[in-house]
C-alpha positions as CSV (number, residue, x, y, z in Angstrom):
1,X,-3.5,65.5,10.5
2,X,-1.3,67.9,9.0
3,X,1.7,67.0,11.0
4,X,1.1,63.3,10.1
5,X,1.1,64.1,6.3
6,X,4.4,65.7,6.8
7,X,6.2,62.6,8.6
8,X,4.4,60.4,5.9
9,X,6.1,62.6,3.3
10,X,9.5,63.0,5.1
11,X,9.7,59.5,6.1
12,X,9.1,58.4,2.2
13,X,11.7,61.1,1.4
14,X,14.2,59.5,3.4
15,X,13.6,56.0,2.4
16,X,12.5,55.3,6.0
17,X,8.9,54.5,4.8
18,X,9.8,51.8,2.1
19,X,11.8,50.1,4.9
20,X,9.1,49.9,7.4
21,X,6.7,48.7,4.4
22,X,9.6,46.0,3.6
23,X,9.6,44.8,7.1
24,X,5.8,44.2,6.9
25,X,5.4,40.5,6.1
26,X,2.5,39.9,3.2
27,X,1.1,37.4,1.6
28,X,3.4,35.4,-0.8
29,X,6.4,36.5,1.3
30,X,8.9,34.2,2.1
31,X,9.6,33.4,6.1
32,X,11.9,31.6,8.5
33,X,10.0,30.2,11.4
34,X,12.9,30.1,13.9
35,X,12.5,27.4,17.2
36,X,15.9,26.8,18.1
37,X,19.3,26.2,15.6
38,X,18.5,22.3,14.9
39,X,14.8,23.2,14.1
40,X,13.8,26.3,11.3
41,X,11.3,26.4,8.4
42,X,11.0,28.6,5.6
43,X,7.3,28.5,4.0
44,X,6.0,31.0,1.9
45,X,2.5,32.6,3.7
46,X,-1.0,31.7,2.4
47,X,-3.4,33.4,3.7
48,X,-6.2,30.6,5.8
49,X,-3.0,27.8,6.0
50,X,-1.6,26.6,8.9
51,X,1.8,25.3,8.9
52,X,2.6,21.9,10.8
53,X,5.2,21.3,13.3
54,X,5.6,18.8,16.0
55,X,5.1,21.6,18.3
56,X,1.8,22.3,17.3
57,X,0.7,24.1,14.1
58,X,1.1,27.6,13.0
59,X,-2.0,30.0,11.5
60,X,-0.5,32.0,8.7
61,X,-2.7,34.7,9.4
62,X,-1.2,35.4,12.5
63,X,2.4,35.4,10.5
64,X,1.0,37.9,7.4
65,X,0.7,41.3,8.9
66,X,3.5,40.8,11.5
67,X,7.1,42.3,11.1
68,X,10.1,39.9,10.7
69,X,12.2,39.8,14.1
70,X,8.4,39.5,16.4
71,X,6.9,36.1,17.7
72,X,3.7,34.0,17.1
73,X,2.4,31.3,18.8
74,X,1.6,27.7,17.7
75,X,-1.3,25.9,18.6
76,X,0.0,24.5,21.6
77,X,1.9,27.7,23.1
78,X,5.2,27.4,21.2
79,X,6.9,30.5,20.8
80,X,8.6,31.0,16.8
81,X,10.7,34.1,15.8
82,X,9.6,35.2,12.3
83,X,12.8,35.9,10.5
84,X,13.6,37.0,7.1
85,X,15.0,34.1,5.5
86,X,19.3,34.8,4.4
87,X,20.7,33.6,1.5
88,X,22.5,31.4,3.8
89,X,19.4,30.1,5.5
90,X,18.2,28.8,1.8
91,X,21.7,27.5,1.1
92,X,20.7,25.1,4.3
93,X,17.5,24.3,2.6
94,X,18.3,23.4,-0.8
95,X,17.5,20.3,-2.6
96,X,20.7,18.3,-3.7
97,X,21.1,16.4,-6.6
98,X,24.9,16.5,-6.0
99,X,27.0,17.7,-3.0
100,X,26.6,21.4,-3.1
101,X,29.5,23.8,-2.1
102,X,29.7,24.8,2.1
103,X,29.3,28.7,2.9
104,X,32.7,28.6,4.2
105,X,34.3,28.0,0.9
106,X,31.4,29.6,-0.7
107,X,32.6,33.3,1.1
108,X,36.2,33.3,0.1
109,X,35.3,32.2,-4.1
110,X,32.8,35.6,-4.1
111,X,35.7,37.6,-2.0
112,X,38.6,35.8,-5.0
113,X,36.5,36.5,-7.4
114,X,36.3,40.2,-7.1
115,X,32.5,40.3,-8.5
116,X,29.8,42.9,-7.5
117,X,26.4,44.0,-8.6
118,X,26.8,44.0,-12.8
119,X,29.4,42.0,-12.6
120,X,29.1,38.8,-15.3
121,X,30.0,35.7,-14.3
122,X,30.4,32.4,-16.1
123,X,30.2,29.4,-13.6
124,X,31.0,25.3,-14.1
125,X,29.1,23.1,-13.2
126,X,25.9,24.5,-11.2
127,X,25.7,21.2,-9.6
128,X,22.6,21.8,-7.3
129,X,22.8,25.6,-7.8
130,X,23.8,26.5,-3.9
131,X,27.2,28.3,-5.3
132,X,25.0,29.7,-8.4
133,X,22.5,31.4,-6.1
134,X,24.8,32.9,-4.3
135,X,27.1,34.7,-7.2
136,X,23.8,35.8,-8.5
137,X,22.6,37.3,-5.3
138,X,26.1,39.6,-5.5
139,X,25.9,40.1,-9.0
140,X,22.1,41.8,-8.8
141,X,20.4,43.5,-10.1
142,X,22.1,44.5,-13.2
143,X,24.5,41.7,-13.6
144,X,24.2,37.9,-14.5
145,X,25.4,34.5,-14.0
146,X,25.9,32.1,-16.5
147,X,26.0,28.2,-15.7
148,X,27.1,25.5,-17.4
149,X,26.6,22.2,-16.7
150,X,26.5,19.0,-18.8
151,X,23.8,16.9,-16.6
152,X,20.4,18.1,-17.6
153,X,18.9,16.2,-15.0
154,X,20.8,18.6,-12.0
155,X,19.8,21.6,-14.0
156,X,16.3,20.7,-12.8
157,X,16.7,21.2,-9.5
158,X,19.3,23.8,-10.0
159,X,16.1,25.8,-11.6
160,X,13.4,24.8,-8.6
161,X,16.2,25.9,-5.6
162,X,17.5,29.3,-7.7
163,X,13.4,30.1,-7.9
164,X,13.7,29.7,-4.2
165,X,16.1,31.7,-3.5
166,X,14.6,34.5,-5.8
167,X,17.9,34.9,-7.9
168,X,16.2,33.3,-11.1
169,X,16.2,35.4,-13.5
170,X,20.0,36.7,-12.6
171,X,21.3,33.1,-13.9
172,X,21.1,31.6,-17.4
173,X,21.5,27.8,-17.1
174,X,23.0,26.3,-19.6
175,X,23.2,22.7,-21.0
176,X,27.0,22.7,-22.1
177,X,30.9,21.9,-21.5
178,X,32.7,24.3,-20.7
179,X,35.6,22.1,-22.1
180,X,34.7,22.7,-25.2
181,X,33.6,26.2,-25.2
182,X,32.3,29.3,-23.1
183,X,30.4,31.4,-25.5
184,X,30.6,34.2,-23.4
185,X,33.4,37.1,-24.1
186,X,34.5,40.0,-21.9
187,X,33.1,38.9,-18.5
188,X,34.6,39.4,-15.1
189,X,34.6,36.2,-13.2
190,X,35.2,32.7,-14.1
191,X,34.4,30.1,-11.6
192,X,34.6,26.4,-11.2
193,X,33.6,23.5,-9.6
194,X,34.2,20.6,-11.6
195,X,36.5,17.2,-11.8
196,X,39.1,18.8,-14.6
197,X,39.3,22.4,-14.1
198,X,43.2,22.2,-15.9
199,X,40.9,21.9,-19.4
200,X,39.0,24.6,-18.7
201,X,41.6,27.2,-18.0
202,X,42.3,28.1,-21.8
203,X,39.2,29.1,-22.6
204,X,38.8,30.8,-19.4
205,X,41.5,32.8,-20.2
206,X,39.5,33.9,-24.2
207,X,36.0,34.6,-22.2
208,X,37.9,37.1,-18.9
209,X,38.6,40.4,-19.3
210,X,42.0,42.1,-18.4
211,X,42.7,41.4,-14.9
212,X,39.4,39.3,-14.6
213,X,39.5,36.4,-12.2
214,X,39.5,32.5,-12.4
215,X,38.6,30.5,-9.2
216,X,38.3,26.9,-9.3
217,X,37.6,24.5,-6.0
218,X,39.2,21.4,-6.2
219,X,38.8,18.6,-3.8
220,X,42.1,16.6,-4.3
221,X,45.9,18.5,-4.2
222,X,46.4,16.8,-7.5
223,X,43.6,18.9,-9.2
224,X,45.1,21.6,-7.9
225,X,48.7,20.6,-9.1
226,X,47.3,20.0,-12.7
227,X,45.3,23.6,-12.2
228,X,48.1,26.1,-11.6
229,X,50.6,24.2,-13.9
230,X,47.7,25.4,-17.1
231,X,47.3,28.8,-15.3
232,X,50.8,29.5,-15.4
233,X,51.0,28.2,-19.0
234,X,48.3,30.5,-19.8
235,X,49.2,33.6,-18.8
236,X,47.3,34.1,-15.5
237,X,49.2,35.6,-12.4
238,X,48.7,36.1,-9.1
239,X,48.2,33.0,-8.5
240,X,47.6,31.3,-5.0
241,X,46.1,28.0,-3.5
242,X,44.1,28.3,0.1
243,X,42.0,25.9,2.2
244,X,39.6,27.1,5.1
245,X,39.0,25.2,8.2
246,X,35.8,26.8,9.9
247,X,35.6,25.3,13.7
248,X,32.2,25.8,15.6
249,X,32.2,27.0,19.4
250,X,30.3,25.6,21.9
251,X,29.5,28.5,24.0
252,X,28.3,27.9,27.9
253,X,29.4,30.0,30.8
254,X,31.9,27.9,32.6
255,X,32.4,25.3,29.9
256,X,33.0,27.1,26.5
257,X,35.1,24.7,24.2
258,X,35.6,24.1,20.5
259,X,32.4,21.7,19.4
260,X,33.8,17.8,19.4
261,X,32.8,17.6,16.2
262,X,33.2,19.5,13.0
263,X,33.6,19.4,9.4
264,X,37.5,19.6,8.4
265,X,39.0,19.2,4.7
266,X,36.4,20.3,2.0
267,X,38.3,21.7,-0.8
268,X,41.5,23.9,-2.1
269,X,40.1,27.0,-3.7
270,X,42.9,28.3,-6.1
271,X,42.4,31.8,-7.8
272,X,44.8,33.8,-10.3
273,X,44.1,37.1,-12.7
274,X,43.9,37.2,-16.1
275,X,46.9,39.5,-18.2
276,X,47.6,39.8,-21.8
């Protein structure tokens, strides 16, 4: 008994015990019921639900106590993997009132953007919130986002997707135009995803930092064109345009080929610095 108190005491010493108590699913956590790539589900558990699939349903008590990475069973013999759900596995999830940024793009604006936990970040237009629940996972737990966007109506469902995520209370939506003004000062990121990102750029420049960053995603070269012509008016260097093409694989022993299909142009992400 003696010996077991002492590995309880080292192991909570060491941070091992709080990991092994993190990887203890509970009640009112959040899970990814994995099947296969084209078929996952992330429920939060309820103790006495069951979860419905077309391969048979799923008793949550037999998820609640279980560590993410094992296995449970559905009614009909089904085998799930209980993962713990990624912020890209929510990204895949989220509602849409508009067409939200892809992860591809999504990495290189964080990695542009130079932003970390504390970091404050200003962010036009939150759109559906995918790209806003990500900066605010990075920017945890001591930093914040702040969103503007002028349609009220898409900060709804930003709000319900950001809850979802758990990133919530990192983000402070706000109905406003970031044309007109950003009412923040001193922060360390400016981002943007918007139709005019050229009338932004001046009052980007007043909210930065020294040697803050501006990235903008622009679908169309012209938006781009208009973009680093105010950037370079403005005083902003370092300035660069770059596009990312992400091709799947199809991986089988004998036959491994890029997938037929994929997803090719999305957007130009352009990204400068901020200098006096």
């Amino acid at each position: 008994m003696i010996e077991l108190e002492k590995k309880s005491a080292f192991m909570k010493g060491t941070g091992v015990g709080k990991a092994m108590d993190e990887a203890i699913i509970h009640e009112g956590s959040d899970v990814l019921l994995f099947l296969d790539r084209r078929r996952t589900y992330i429920i939060k558990t309820k103790k006495r639900e069951k979860f419905h699939t077309h391969k048979g349903f799923i008793q949550i008590d037999d998820v609640i106590g279980n560590r993410y990475g094992g296995r449970v069973l559905s009614s009909i013999g089904f085998e799930f993997v209980i993962l713990k759900p990624t912020i890209y596995d929510y990204l895949k999830k989220a509602r849409r009132s508009t067409q939200i940024v892809y992860s591809k793009d999504i990495a290189l604006i964080v990695t542009y953007s130079g932003i970390g936990p504390g970091s404050r970040v200003v962010e036009a237009g939150t759109g559906s919130g995918a790209l806003t629940g990500v900066l605010a996972h990075y920017v945890k737990p001591s930093g914040k986002v702040y969103s503007y966007e002028i349609r009220g109506e898409f900060l709804e469902t930003a709000r319900k997707n950001l809850k979802r995520f758990g990133v919530l209370n990192f983000v402070e939506l706000k109905n406003a135009d970031v044309i007109l003004d950003i009412f923040e000062a001193e922060v360390d990121a400016v981002i943007l995803d918007l139709a005019t990102p050229w009338l932004v750029v001046p009052n980007a420049y007043e909210a930065l930092k020294g040697s803050g960053c501006i990235v903008s995603f622009s679908p169309t070269i012209e938006q781009v064109v208009k973009t680093v012509k105010a950037l370079v008016e403005n005083g902003f260097v370092d300035i660069e345009t770059t596009e990312s093409i992400l091709r799947k694989m199809k991986i089988k022993e004998g036959a491994t080929r890029p997938e037929t299909l994929m997803r090719g142009h999305t957007g130009y992400i352009t990204h400068a610095r901020k200098t006096y």
